[in-house]
C-alpha positions as CSV (number, residue, x, y, z in Angstrom):
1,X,44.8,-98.3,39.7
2,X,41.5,-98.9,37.7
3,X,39.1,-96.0,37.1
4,X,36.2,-97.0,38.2
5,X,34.3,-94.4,38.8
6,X,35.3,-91.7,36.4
7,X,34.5,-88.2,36.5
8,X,31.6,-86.9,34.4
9,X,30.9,-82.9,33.8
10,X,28.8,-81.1,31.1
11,X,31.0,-79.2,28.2
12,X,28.5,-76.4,28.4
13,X,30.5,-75.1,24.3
14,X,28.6,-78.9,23.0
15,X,26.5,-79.9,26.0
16,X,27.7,-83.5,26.1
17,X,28.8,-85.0,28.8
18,X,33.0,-85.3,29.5
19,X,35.2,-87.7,31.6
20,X,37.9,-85.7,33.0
21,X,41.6,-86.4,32.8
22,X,42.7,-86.4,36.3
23,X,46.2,-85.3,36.8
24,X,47.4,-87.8,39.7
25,X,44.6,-90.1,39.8
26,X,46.1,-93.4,41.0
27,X,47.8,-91.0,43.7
28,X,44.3,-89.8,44.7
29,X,42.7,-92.8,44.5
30,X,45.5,-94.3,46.6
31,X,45.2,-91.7,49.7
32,X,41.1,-91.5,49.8
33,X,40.2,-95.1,48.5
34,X,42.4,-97.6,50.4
35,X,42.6,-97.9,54.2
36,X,46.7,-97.1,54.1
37,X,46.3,-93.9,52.5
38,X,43.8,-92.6,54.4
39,X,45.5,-93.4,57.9
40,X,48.2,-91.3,56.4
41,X,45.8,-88.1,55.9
42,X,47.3,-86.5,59.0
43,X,50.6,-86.1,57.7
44,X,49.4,-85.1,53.8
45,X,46.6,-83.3,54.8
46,X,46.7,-81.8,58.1
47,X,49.8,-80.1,58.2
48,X,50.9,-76.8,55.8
49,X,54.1,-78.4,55.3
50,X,54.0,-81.4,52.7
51,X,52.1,-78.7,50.6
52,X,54.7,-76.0,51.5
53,X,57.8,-78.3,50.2
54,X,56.0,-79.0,46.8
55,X,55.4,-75.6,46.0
56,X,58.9,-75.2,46.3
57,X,59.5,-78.1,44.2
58,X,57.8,-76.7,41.4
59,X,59.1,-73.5,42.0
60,X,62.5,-74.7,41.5
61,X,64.4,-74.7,37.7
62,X,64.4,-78.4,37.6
63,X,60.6,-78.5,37.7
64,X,60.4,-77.5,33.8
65,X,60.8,-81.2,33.2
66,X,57.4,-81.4,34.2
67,X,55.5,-78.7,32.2
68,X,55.4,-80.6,29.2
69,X,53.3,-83.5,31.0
70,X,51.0,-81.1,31.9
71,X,50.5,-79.8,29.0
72,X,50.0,-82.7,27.3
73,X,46.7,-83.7,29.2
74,X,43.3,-83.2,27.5
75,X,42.0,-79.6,28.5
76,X,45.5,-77.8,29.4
77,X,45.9,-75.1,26.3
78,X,49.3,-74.0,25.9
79,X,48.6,-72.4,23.1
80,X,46.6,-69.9,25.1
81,X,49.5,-69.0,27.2
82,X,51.2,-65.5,26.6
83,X,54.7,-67.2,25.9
84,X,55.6,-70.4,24.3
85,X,56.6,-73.4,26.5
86,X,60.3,-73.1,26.6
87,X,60.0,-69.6,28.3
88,X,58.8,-71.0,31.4
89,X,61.5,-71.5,34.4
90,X,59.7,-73.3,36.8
91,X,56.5,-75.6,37.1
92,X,54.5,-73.0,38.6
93,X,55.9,-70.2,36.4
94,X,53.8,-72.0,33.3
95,X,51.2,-73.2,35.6
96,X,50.4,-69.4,37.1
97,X,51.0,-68.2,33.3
98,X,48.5,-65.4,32.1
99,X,46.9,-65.5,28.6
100,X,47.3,-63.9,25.5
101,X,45.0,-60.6,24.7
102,X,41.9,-62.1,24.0
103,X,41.7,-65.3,25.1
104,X,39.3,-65.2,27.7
105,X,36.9,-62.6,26.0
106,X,34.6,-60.8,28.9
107,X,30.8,-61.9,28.4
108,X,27.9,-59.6,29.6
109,X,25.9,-59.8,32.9
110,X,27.5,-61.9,35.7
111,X,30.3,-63.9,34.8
112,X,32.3,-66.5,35.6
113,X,35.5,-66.1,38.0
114,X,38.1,-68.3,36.6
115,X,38.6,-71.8,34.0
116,X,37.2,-74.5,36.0
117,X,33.8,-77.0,36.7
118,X,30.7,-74.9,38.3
119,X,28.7,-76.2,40.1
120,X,25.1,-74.2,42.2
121,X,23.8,-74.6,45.4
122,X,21.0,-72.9,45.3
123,X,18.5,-71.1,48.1
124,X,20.5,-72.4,51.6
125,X,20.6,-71.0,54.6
126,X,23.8,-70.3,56.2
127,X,23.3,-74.2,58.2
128,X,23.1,-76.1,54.6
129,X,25.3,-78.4,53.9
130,X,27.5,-78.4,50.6
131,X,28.3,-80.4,48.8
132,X,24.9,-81.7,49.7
133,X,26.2,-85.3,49.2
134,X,27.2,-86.4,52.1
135,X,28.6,-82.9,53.9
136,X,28.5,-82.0,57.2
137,X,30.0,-78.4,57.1
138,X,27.9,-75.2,56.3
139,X,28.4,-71.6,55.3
140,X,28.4,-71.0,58.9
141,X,31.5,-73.7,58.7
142,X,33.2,-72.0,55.7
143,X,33.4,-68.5,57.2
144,X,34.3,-69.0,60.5
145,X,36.4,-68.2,62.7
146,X,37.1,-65.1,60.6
147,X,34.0,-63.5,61.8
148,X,32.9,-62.8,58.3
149,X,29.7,-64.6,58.4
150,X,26.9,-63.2,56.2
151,X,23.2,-62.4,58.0
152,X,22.1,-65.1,60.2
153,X,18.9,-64.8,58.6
154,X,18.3,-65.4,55.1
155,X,18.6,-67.4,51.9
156,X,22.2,-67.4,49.8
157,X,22.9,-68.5,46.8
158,X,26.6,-70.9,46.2
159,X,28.4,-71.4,43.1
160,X,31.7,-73.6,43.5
161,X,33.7,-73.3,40.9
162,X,36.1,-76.3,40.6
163,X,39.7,-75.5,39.2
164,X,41.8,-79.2,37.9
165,X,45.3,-78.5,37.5
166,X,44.9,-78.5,33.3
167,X,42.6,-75.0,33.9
168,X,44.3,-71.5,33.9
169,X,45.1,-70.7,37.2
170,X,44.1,-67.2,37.7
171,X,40.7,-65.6,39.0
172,X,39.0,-62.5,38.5
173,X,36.3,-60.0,39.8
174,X,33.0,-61.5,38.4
175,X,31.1,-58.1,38.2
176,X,31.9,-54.3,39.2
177,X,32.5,-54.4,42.7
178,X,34.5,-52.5,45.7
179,X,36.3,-54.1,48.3
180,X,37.3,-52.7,52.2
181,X,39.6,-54.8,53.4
182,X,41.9,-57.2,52.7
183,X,41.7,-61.2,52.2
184,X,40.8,-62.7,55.8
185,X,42.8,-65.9,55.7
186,X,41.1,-68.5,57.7
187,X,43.9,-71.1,58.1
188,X,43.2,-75.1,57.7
189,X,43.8,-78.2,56.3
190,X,44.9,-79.2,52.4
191,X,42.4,-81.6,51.1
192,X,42.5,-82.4,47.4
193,X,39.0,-80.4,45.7
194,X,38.6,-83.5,43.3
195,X,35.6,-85.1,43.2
196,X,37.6,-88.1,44.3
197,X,38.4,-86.9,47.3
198,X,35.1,-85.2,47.8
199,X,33.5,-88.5,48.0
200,X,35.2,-89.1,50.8
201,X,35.8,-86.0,52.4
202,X,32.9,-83.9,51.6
203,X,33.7,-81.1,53.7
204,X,36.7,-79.4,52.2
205,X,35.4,-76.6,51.8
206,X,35.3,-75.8,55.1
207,X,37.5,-77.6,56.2
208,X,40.6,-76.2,54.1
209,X,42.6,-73.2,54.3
210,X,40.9,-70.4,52.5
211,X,41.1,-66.3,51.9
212,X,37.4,-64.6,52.1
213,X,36.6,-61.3,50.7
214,X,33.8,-59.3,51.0
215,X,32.9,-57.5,47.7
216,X,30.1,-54.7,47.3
217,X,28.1,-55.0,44.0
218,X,24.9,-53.2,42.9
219,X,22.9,-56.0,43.8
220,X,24.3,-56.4,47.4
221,X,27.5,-57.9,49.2
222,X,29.3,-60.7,47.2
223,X,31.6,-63.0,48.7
224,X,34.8,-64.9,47.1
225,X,36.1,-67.6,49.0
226,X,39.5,-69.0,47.7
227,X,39.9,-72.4,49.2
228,X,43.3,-73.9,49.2
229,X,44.5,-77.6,48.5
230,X,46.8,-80.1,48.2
231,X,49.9,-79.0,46.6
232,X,49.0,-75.6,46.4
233,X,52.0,-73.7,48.2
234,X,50.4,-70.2,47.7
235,X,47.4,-68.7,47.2
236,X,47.8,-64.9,46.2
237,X,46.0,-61.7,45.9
238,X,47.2,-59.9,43.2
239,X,44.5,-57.0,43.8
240,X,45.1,-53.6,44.5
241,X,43.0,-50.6,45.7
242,X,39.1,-50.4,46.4
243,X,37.3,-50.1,43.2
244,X,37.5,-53.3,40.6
245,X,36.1,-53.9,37.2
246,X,34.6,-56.5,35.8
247,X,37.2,-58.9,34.9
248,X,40.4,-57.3,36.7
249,X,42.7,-59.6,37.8
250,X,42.2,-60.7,41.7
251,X,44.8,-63.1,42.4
252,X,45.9,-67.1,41.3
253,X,46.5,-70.5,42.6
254,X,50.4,-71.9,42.6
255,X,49.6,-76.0,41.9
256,X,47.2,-77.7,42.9
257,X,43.5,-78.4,41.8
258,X,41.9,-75.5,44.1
259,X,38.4,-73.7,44.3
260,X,36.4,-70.3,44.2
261,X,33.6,-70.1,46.2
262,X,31.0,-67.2,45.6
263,X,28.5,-66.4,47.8
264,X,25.2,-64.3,47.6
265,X,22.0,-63.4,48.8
266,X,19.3,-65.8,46.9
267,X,18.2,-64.4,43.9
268,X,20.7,-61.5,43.5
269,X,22.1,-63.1,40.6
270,X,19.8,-65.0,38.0
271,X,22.0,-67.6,36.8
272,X,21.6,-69.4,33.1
273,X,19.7,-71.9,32.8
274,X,21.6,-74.7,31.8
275,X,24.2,-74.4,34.6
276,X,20.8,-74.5,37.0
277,X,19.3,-77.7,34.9
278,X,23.2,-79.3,35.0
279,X,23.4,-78.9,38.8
280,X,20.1,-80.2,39.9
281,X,21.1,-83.3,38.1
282,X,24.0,-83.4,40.0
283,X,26.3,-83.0,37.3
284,X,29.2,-79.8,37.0
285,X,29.1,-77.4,34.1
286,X,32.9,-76.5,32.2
287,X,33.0,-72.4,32.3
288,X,35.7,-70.7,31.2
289,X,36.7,-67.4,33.3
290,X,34.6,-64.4,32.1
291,X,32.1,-66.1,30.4
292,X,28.3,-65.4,31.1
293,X,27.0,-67.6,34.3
294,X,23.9,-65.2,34.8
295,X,22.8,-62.2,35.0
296,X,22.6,-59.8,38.8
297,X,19.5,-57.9,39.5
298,X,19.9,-55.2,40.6
């Protein structure tokens, strides 16, 4: 299926603009752009199961056939990875694989929690609409039912941060922090998070299953919101105890393109410019996890 609209973002290392290499694409485009695929959204979509049975796919041995194809695609590093290709058993082994010393170095200030395309929604209230385009749902949408909705009153600020399936799949702590509880899982659909499908279905992240925690930070309460998606079996918190440090590990994605969501009062953190300039034009900005976003004031 022709690529007709491709996928733009900013490479924030060049600033020049970049079509993404879409794992699936004539898949995706199949089940949001023609009227067949998306009659069959209630069986992909709706249910935990399809999801469920490809998470065990690519947990299984056979899978391995398929780690050189990711690989392969523009964007997807093996090289990072903390063991070569051929020590992988499964799929998901590779794709959850951490990173060798060094290879996300920690930036200062606030900073970014996991590989992936950012994107700001800056200054709503808690009845905005995001993505703006289109979108129905609103923080209000996002958080509920788990009755972890922020003030009613009050600005926020949103930074999505959009994982593809060629990103390093784990996310960390964007700043020091504490946390009281565990994850709140808010259960839901399993919409792709590709722009492809957010054309179409603009509310996924509300819509979709996701795991909210509440974070504590010196410049007020922080929340992560890990939204779930198609083909992701699993999403799990590998964080222990209360206190966390910038960077420390919080949990990862089994595959599946998927999404952290943070969440804080307007103005708390002062993000960079450019990824400000980039989203009011509409257009994503390629972080890597721990690199600089912004800066919290305190």
């Amino acid at each position: 299926m022709k690529n007709s609209n491709p996928i733009v973002f900013v490479d924030r290392r060049t600033g020049e603009k970049v079509t993404e290499s879409v794992m699936g694409d004539g898949a995706l485009r199949f089940a949001y752009e023609t009227l067949l695929g998306r009659t069959l959204w209630p069986v992909l979509f709706g249910s935990r199961l399809v999801s469920a049975f490809m998470g065990r796919r690519y947990d299984s041995p056979r899978s391995r056939k398929d780690i050189q194809k990711l690989a392969s695609i523009p964007g997807c590093c093996p090289d990072e990875a903390e063991k070569p290709i051929s020590d992988y058993a499964s799929f998901n082994e590779f794709f959850t694989r951490r990173l060798k010393p060094g290879a996300r170095p920690l930036g200062d200030g606030f900073t970014s929690p996991a590989d992936g395309r950012l994107m700001l929604y800056l200054d709503a209230d808690v009845d905005t609409p995001f993505p703006l385009k289109g979108a129905k749902k609103s923080l209000r949408n996002v958080f509920a039912p788990s009755g972890a909705l922020p003030a009613e009153s009050g600005r926020y600020d949103v930074a999505v941060v959009r994982l593809a399936p060629v990103d390093y799949h784990r996310f960390h702590f964007p700043c020091d922090c504490t946390t009281d509880a565990p994850a709140l899982v808010v259960p839901g659909e399993y919409h792709s998070v590709n722009p492809i499908a957010l054309a179409r279905r603009p509310d996924v992240y509300a819509d979709n299953e996701r795991q909210i925690v509440r974070c504590r930070a010196s410049f007020g309460d922080l929340w992560m919101v890990d939204v779930g998606a198609f083909g992701v079996g699993t999403i799990v918190q590998t964080y222990s105890g209360a206190a966390h440090r910038k960077g420390d590990e919080k949990g990862y994605f089994k595959f599946g393109g998927s999404t952290v969501v943070l969440v804080a009062k307007s103005g708390a953190v002062k993000f960079d410019a450019d990824i400000v300039s980039n989203s009011s034009a509409g257009l994503e900005t390629r972080v890597l996890c721990g690199e600089r976003i912004g800066v919290a004031l305190v």
